[in-house]
N, C-alpha and C positions, 0 to 999 in steps of 0.2 A: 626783552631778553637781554642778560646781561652779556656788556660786548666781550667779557673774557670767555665765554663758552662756546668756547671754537669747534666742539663735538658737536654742540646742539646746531649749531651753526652751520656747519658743515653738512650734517645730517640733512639738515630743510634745502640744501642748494642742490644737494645729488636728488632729493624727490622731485624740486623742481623741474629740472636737469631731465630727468627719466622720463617727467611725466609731457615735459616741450617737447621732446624727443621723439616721442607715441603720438603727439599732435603731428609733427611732423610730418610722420610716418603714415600714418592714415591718407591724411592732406595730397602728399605724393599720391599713394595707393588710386585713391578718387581722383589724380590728374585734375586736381585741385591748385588755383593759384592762392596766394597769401588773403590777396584781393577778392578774391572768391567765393575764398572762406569768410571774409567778414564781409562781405552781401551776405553769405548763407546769417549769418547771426545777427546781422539787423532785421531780416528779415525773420527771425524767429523772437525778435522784442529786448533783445540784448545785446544791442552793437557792442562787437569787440575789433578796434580798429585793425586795418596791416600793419601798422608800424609797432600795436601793443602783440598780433599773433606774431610779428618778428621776433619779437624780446623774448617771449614763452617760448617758443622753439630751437632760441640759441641758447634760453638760461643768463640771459642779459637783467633780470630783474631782481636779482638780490635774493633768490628764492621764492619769492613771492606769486603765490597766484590766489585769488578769493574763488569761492566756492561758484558764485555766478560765472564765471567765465569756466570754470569746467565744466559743467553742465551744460550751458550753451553751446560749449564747441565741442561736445562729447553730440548733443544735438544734431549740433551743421554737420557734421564729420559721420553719423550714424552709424555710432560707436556706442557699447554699454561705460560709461563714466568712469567706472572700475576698472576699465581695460586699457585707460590712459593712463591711471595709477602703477598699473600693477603689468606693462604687456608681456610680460616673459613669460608668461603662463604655459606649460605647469610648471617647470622646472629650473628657470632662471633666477639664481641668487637675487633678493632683497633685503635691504637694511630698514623692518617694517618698523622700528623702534628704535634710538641711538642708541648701537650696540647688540640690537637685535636682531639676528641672520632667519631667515627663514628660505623655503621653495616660495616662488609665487603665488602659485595654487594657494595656499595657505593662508599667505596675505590677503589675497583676494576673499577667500573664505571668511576670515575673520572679518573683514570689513560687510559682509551681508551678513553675519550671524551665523555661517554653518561652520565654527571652526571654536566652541570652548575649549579645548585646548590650551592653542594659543592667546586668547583672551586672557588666561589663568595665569599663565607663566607670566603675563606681564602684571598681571593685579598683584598676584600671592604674597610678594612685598610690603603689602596695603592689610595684609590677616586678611583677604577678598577669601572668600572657599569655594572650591568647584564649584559648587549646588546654586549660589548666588550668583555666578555667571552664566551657569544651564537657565535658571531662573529668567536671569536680565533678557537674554533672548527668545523665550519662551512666544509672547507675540507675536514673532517673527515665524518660528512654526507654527504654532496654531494657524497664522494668517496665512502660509501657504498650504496647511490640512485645507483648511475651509475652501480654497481656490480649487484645489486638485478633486476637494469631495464633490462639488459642484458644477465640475466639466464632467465627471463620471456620470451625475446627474444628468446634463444635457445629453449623455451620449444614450443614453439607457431610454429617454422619454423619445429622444428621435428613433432609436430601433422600435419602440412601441408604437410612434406614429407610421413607420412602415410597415411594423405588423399589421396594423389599423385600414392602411390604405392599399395595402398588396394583396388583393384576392387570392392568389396564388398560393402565397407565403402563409395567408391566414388558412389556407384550405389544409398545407401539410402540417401546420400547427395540430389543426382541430384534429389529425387523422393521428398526429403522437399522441394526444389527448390533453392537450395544451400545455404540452411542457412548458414551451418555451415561453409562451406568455406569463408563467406562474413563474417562471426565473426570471425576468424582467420585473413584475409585481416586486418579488422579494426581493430582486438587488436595488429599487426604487426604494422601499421602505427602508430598506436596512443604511440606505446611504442619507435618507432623510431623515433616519436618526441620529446619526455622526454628525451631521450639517447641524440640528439644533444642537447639540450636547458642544460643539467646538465654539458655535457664537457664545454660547452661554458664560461656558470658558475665557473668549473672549473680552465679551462683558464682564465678566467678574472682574480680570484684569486693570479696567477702567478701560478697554480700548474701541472705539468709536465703529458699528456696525451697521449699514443702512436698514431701514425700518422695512424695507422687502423682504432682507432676508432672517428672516423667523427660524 
């Protein structure tokens, strides 16, 4: 970075700044000592020492933090990583881009892919167009379709196994004339065709899908 870009500069020392800060913060919360917390991250395979979580929490290191150390200490501290970045959430001002103001909420949004929007307004400069950004995170949905179609899945095969195993239950079924078991059938199939049609999707993508789920 060149040393006359005192915005860009500046920029990286307040994120770092924000994000020690929310280490901090947490660290307290948990009645956490400094000491503490770097046992917790040795023992999670990535010591980060007291004297380095000092530096990160005062903003003593020039801006600087590498991505192993957040994740680690977002880890020990059992915190979403994102919420160390970003913790004003919803509504607390950030500088998600030099120059760029946003709500938190937002930040944080764009940083998991739920926010083209903002993605856009920083590309657009680039001739980037909406649809290439909807595009670019597209994975990201699919891959939480396919999660969410497949808990509906498990929930739907466990009501069937208690239709299954509840004499009772299976007794007033048979007296509806098996409603219920025929709406369980059809939300099972109908969900087990979203689940193929989204891997497929998926795959097309090039995006890597375990060979169980078909």
């Amino acid at each position: 970075m060149p040393k006359t870009d005192v915005t860009a500069k500046q920029w990286q020392k307040e994120l770092a700044a924000r994000t020690g800060s929310a280490v901090r913060e947490r660290r307290k919360a948990l009645d956490l000592t400094a000491a503490g917390l770097a046992e917790r991250t040795a023992e999670l395979g990535y010591p980060v020492s007291r004297v380095a979580i000092g530096k990160i929490e005062t903003g003593h290191r020039e801006g600087k933090m590498d991505l192993a150390e957040l994740l680690v200490l977002a880890a020990a501290l059992a915190i979403p990583p994102v919420m160390l970045i970003y913790p004003g959430v919803p509504h607390g001002p950030v500088e998600v881009l030099p120059g760029l103001e946003c709500d938190s909420v937002d930040a944080l949004e764009w940083f998991v892919g739920d926010s083209p929007k903002l993605a856009f307004r920083m590309t657009e400069r680039f001739g980037v167009s909406q649809q290439e950004v909807v595009d670019a995170g597209e994975p990201l949905l699919l891959a939480r379709e396919l999660k969410g179609i497949e808990s509906e899945l498990a929930r739907v095969r466990d009501l069937q196994q208690h239709l299954a195993h509840d004499a009772a239950a299976r007794e007033a079924d048979e007296l509806d004339g098996g409603r219920f078991a025929q709406t369980l059938k059809s939300a099972l199939d109908a969900n087990e065709k979203l689940r193929v049609q989204t891997i497929r999707q998926l795959r097309a993508l090039g995006q890597p899908v375990r060979e169980e789920d078909q």
